[in-house]
KESEVEX-108967 format. One record per residue (C-alpha): residue in one letter; residue number from 1; x, y, z. Coordinates in nm, 2 decimals, always signed. Layout:
! KESEVEX-108967
 residu num      X      Y      Z
      a NUM      X      Y      Z
...
//
This chain:
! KESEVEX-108967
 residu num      X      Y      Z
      x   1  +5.62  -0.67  +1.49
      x   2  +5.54  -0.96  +1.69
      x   3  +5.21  -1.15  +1.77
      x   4  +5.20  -0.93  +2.14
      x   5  +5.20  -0.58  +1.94
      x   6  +4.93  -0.68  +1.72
      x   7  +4.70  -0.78  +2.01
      x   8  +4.80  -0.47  +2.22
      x   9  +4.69  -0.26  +1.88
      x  10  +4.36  -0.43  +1.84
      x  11  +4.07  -0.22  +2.02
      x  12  +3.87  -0.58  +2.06
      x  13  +3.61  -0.39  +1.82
      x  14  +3.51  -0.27  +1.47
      x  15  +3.28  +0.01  +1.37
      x  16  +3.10  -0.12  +1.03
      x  17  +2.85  +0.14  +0.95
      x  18  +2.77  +0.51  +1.12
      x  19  +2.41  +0.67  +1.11
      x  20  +2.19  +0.90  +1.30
      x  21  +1.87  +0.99  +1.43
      x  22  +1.72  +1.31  +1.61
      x  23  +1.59  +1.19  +2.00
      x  24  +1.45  +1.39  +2.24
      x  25  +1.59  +1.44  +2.62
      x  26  +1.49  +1.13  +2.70
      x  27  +1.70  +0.89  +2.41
      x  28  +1.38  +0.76  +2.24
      x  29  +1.45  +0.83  +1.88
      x  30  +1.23  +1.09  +1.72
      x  31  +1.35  +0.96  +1.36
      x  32  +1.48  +0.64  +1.19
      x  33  +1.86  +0.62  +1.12
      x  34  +2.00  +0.80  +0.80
      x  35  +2.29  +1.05  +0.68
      x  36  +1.99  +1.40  +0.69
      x  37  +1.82  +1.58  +0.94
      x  38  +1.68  +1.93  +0.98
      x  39  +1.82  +2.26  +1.14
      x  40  +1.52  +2.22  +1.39
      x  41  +1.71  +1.90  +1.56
      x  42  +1.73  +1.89  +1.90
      x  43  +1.94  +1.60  +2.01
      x  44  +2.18  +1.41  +1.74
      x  45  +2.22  +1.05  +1.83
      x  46  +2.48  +0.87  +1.65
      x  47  +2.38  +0.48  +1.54
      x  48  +2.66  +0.24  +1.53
      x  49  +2.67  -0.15  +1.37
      x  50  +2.95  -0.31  +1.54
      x  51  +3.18  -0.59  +1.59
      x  52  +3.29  -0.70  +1.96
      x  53  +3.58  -0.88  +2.06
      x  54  +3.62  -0.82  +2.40
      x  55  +3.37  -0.80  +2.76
      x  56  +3.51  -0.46  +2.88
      x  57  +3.42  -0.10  +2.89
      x  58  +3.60  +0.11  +2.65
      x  59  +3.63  +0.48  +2.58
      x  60  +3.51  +0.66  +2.28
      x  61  +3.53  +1.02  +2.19
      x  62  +3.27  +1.14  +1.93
      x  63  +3.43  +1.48  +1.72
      x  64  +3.20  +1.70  +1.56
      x  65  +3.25  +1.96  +1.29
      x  66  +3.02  +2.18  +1.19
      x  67  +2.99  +2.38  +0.81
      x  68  +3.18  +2.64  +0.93
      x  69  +3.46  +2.43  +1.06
      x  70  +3.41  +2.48  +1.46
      x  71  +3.46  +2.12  +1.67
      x  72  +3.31  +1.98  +1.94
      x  73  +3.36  +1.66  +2.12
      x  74  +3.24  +1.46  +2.38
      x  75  +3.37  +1.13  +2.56
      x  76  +3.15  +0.80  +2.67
      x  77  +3.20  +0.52  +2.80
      x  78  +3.09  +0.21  +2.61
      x  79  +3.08  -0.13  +2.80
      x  80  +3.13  -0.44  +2.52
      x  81  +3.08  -0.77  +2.55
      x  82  +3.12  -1.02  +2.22
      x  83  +2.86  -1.00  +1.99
      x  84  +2.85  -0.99  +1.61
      x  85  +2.74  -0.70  +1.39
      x  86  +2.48  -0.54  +1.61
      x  87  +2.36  -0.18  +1.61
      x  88  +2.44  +0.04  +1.92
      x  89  +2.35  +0.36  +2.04
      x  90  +2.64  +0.61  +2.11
      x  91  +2.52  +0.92  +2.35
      x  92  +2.38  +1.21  +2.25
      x  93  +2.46  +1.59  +2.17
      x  94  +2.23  +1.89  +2.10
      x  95  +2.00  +2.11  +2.29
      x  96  +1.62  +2.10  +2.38
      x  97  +1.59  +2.45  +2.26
      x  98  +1.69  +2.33  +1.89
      x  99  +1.93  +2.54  +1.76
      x 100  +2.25  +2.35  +1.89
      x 101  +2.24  +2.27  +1.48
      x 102  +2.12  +2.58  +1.36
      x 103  +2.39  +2.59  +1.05
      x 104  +2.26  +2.35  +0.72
      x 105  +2.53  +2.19  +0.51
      x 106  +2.74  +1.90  +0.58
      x 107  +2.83  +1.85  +0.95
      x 108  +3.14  +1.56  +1.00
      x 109  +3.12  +1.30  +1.25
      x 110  +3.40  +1.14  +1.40
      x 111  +3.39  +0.80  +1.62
      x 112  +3.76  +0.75  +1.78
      x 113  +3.96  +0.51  +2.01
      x 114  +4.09  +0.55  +2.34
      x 115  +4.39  +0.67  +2.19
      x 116  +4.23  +0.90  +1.97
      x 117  +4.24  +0.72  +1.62
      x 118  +3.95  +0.76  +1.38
      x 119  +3.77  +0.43  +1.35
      x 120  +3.48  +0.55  +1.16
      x 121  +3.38  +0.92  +0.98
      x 122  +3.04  +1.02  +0.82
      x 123  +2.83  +1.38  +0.67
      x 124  +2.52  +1.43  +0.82
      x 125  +2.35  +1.66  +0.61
      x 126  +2.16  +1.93  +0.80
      x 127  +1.90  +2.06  +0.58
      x 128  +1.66  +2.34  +0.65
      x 129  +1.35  +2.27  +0.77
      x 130  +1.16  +2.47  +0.52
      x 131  +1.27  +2.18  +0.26
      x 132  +1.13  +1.93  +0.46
      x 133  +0.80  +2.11  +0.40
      x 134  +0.83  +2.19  +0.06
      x 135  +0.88  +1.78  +0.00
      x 136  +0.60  +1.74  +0.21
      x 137  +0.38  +2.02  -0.04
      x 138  +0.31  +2.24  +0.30
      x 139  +0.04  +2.09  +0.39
      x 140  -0.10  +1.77  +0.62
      x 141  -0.45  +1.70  +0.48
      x 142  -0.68  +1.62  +0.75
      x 143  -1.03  +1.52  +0.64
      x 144  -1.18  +1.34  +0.33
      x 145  -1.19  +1.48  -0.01
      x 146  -1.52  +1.62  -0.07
      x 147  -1.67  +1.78  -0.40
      x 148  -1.96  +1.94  -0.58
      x 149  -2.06  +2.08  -0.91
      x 150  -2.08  +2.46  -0.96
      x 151  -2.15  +2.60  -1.28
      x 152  -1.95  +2.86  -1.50
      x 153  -2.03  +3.14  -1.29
      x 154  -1.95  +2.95  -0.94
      x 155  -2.28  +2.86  -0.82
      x 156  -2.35  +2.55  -0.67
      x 157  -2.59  +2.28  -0.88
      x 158  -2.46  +2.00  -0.64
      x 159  -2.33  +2.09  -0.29
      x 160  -1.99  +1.97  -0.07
      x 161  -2.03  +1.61  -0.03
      x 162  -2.25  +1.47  -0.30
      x 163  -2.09  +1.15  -0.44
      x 164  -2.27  +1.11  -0.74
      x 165  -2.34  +1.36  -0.99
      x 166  -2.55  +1.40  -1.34
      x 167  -2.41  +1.58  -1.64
      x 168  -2.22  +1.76  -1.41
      x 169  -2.06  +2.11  -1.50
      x 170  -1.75  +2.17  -1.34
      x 171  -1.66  +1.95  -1.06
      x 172  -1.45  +2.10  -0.70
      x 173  -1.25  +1.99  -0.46
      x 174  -1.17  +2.07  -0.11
      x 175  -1.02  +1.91  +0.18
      x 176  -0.94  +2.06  +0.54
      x 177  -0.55  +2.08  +0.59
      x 178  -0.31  +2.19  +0.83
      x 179  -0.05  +2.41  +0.73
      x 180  +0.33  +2.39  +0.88
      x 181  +0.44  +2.74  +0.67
      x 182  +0.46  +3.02  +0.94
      x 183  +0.38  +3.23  +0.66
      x 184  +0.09  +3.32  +0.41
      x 185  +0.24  +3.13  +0.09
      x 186  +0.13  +3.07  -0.23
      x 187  +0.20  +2.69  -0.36
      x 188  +0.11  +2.51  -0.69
      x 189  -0.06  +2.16  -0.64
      x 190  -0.16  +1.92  -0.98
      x 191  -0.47  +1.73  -1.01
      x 192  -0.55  +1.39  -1.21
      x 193  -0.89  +1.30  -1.25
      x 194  -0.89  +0.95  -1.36
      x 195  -1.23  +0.76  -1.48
      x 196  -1.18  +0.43  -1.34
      x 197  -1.34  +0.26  -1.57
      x 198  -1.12  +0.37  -1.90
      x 199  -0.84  +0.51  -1.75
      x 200  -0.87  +0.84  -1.92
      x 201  -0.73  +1.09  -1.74
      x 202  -0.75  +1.46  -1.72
      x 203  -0.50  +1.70  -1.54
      x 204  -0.43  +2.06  -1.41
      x 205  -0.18  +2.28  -1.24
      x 206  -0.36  +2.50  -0.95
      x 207  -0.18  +2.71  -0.73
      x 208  -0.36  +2.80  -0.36
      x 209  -0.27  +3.01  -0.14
      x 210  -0.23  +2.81  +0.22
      x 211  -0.29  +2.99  +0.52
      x 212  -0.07  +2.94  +0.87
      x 213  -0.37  +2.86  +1.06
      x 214  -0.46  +2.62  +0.79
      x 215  -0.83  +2.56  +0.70
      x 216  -0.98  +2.45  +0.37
      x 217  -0.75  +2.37  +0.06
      x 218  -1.00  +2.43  -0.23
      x 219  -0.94  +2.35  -0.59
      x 220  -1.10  +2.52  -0.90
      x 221  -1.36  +2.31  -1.08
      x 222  -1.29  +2.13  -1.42
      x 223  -1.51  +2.06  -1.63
      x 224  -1.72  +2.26  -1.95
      x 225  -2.08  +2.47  -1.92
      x 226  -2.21  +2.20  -2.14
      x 227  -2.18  +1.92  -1.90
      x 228  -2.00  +1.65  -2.11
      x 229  -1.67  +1.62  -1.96
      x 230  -1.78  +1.39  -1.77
      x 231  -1.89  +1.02  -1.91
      x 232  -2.04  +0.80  -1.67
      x 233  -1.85  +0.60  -1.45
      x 234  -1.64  +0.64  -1.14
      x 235  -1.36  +0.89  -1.08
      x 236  -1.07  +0.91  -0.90
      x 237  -0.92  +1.23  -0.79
      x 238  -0.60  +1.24  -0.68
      x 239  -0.41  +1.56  -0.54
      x 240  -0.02  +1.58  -0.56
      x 241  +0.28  +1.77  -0.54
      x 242  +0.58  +1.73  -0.75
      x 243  +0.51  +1.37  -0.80
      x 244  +0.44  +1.32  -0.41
      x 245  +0.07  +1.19  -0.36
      x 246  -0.09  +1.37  -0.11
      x 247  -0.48  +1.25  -0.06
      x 248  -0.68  +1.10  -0.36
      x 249  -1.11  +1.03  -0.37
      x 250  -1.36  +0.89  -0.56
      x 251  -1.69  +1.01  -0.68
      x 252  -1.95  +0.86  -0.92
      x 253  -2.10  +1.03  -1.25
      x 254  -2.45  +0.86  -1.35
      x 255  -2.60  +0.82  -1.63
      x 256  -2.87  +1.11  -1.72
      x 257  -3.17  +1.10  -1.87
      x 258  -3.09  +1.19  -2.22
      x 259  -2.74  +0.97  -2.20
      x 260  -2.96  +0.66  -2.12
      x 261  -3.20  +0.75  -2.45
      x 262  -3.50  +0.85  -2.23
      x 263  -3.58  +0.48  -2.09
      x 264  -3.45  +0.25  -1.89
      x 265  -3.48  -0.09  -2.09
      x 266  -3.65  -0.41  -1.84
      x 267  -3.77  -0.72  -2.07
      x 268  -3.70  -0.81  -2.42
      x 269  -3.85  -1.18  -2.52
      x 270  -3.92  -1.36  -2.87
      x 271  -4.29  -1.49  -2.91
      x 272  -4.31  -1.78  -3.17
      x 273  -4.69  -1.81  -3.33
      x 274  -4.89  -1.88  -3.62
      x 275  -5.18  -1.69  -3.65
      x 276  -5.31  -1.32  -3.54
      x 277  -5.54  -1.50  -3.32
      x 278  -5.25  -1.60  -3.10
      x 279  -5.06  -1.24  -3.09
      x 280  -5.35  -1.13  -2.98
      x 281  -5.42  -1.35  -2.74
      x 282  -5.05  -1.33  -2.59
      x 283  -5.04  -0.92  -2.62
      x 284  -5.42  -0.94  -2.39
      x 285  -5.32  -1.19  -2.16
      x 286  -4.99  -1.31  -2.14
      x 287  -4.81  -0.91  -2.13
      x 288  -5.15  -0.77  -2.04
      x 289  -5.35  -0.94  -1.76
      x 290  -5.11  -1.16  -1.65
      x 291  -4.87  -0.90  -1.54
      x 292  -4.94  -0.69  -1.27
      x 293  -4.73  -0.40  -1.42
      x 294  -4.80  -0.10  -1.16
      x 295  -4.59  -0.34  -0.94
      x 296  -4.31  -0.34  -1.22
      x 297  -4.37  -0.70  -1.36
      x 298  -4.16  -0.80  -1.63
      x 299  -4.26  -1.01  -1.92
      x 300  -4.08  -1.35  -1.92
      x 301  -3.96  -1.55  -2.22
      x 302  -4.13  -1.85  -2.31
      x 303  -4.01  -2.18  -2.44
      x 304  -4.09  -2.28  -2.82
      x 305  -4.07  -2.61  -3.04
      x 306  -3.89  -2.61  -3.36
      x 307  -4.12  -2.68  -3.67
      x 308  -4.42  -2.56  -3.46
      x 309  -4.44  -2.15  -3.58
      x 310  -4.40  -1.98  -3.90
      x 311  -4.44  -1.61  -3.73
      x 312  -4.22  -1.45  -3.46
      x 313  -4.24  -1.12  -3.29
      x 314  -3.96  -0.97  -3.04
      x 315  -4.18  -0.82  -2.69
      x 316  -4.00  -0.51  -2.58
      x 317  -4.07  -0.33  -2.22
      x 318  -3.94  -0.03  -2.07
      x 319  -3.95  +0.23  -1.84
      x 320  -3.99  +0.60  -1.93
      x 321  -3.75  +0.87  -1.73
      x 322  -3.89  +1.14  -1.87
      x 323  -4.24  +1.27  -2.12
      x 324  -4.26  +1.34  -2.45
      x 325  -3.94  +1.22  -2.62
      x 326  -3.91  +1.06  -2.99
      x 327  -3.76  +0.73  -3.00
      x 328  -3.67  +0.51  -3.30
      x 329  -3.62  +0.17  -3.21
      x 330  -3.50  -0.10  -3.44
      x 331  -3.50  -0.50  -3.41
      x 332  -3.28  -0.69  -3.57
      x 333  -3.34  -1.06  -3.66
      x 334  -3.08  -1.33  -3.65
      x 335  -3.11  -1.70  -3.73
      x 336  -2.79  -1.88  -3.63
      x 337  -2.62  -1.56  -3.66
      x 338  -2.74  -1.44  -3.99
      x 339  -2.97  -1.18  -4.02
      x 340  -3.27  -1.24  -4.15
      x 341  -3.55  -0.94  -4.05
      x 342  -3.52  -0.57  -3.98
      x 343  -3.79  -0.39  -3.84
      x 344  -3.78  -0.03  -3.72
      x 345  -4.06  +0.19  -3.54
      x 346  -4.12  +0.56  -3.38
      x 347  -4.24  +0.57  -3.04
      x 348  -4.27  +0.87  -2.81
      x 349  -4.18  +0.86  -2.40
      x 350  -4.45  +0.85  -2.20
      x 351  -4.47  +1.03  -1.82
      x 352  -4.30  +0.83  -1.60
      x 353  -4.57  +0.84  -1.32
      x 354  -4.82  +0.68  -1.54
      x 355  -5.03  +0.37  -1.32
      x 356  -5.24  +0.30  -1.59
      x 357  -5.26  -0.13  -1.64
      x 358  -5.32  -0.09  -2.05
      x 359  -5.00  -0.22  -2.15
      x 360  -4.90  -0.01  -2.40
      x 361  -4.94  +0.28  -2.19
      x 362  -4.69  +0.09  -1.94
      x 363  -4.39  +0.14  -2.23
      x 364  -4.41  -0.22  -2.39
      x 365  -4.41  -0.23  -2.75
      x 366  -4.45  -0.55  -2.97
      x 367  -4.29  -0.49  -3.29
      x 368  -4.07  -0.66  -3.57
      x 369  -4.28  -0.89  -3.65
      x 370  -4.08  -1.19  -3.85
      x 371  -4.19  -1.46  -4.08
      x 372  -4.01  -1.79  -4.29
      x 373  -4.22  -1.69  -4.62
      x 374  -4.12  -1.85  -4.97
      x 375  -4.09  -1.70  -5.29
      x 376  -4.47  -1.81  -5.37
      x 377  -4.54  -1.66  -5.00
      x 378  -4.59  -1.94  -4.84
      x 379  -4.53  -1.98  -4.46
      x 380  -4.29  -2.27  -4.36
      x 381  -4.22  -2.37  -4.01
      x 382  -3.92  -2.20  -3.82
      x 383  -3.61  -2.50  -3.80
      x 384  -3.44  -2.61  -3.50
      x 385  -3.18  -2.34  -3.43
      x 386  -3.01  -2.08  -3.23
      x 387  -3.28  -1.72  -3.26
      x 388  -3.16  -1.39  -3.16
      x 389  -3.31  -1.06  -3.14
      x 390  -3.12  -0.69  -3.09
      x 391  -3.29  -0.37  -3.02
      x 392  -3.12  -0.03  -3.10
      x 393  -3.22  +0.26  -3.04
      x 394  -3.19  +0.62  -3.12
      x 395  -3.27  +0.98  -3.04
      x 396  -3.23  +1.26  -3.13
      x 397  -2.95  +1.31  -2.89
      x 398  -2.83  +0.97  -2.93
      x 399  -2.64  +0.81  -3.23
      x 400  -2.80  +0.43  -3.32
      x 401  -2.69  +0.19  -3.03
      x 402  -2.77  -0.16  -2.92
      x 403  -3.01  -0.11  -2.55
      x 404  -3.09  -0.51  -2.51
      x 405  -3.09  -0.88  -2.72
      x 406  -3.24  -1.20  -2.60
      x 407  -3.14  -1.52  -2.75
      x 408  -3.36  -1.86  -2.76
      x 409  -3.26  -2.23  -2.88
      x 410  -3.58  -2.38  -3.06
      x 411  -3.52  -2.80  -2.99
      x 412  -3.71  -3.05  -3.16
//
């Protein structure tokens, strides 16, 4: 074969890769470029990358073969010029009433030459549109996750749309959805509720039944009657379906009452002094008439010399959250890290709307009261150091925990 028959058997062009893409009657392409579409396609547009050689316009016939074997073609003219792996857009075939591919399974596409060689072949895959939806779980969620807390017998304690809850019960979901199942159909969804904070999760199967005109998606609530499923802390519910996420929301668990050991801690200080004269003096004035507590004045720490005091007390202020609850609170004395004084004492809440100005009434108890005493029971003077005081508390809900610790350097 001479150098004049290879040149008259080049086209000018090569085919690298063949895709499609549904388009409407107008070209613009309804999808991006792959080897699947659905059986509600209206026009198949075949997506070329190509190699030109030549400036001229050259024929191409585009051979179609459906599942069952029956062919159709079409011829276009395509004018090249010389360019270098582009992609280019063969014409069209289909109908704008969709059902020109009606038939799912493998449909072959054929790209040939003038003189009717193959010079490129691919499967387009024509799946039914019904497994489109089922990837998609059924359902286009439309609005905001939204939730509330019912209890066992389906009641609402916190209505759609509260974002924080208290010891909640059993927390639901629901989220407004469209549906694209002609029919009434019944379709399993999971559920992870995640608390953000220590990544524990819990999870559940549901299955809803979705209705064509679509509406509100609405989980069951999860939870227990006793209200301690949920810790404290933020959540975040996520909905999916078969490993697909389809919307996810956050809501916020506080901490109750009872969880928070019936007080919310404010002020903890150490009070260095020698004799009772002085305790007094700082428990009148310095925590009492100082402080204007109706306004919620905290008690500040003080600054101490070293070898100055042989006493110490710790000052501890709170606020009650609810009446008549037993505490036990516990201080804990450290001296460069070694403990040196325990101290423990039973208090009872007091009503939290309280105005009175006596400070013990306001919730601030001065206990633990520590001393440097020798064997003979002398008093000594406290050394320069690192001091440190812990309070713990329990109730009768409410295993011993540490609520607050203020540490003070004494200098010389």
């Amino acid at each position: 074969m001479g150098l004049f028959d290879f040149f008259k058997k080049d086209r000018g062009y090569d085919i690298h890769s063949l895709e499609f893409c549904e388009v409407g009657k107008d070209g613009k392409k309804d999808t991006r470029p792959g080897l699947r579409l659905y059986d509600d396609a209206r026009y198949v547009m075949p997506v070329v990358r190509m190699t030109s050689r030549v400036e001229r316009t050259v024929q191409m016939t585009v051979r179609i073969t459906n599942p069952e074997g029956v062919v159709r073609t079409y011829t276009l003219d395509a004018p090249l010029r010389p360019f270098e792996n582009q992609e280019a857009h063969l014409s069209w075939w289909g109908s704008e009433s969709r059902t020109a591919f009606s038939k799912t399974g493998t449909w072959r596409f054929e790209v040939l030459d003038e003189n009717d060689g193959v010079v490129i072949e691919a499967p387009l895959e024509i799946a039914s549109l019904d497994s489109l939806w089922e990837e998609k779980g059924w359902i286009h969620v439309t609005t905001h996750l939204e939730f509330r807390n019912i209890d066992y017998s389906g009641n609402a304690i916190d209505d759609w749309g509260t974002k924080s809850f208290v010891e909640p019960q059993y927390i639901q979901m629901r989220c407004g959805y469209t549906c694209y199942s002609k029919v009434e159909r019944k379709v399993t969804y999971h559920v992870e509720i995640e608390h953000e904070q220590t990544g524990r999760t819990k999870s559940f199967d549901y299955t809803a039944t979705l209705d064509p005109r679509g509406g509100w998606l609405q989980m069951c609530g999860w939870g227990s009657q006793s209200g301690t499923s949920y810790s404290p802390g933020s959540y975040i519910y996520t909905l999916s379906y078969k490993g697909k996420r389809l919307a996810s929301g956050r809501f916020e668990v506080a901490k109750s009452p009872r969880q928070q050991g019936w007080i919310e801690p404010e002020a903890l200080v150490l009070y260095f002094y020698n004799t009772d004269d002085e305790l007094k003096l700082w428990v009148a004035y310095d925590c009492g008439m100082n402080l204007d507590l109706a306004k919620g004045e905290l008690i500040k720490q003080q600054t101490f010399k070293a070898n100055a005091y042989k006493k110490a007390v710790a000052g501890f202020q709170w606020r009650s959250l609810e009446k008549g609850h037993r505490l036990k609170l516990t201080f804990k004395f450290y001296m460069d890290g070694r403990l040196v004084y325990s101290n423990s004492s039973h208090v009872v809440t007091h009503d939290p709307d309280l105005t009175k100005q006596d400070i013990f009434e306001q919730d601030f108890e001065v206990s633990g009261s520590m001393r440097l005493e020798d064997s003979n029971g002398e008093l000594h003077p406290f050394p320069a150091g690192r001091y440190q005081v812990k309070v713990y508390l329990e109730t009768r809900e409410l295993a011993e925990h540490l609520v607050m610790q203020q540490t003070i350097d004494l200098m010389k």
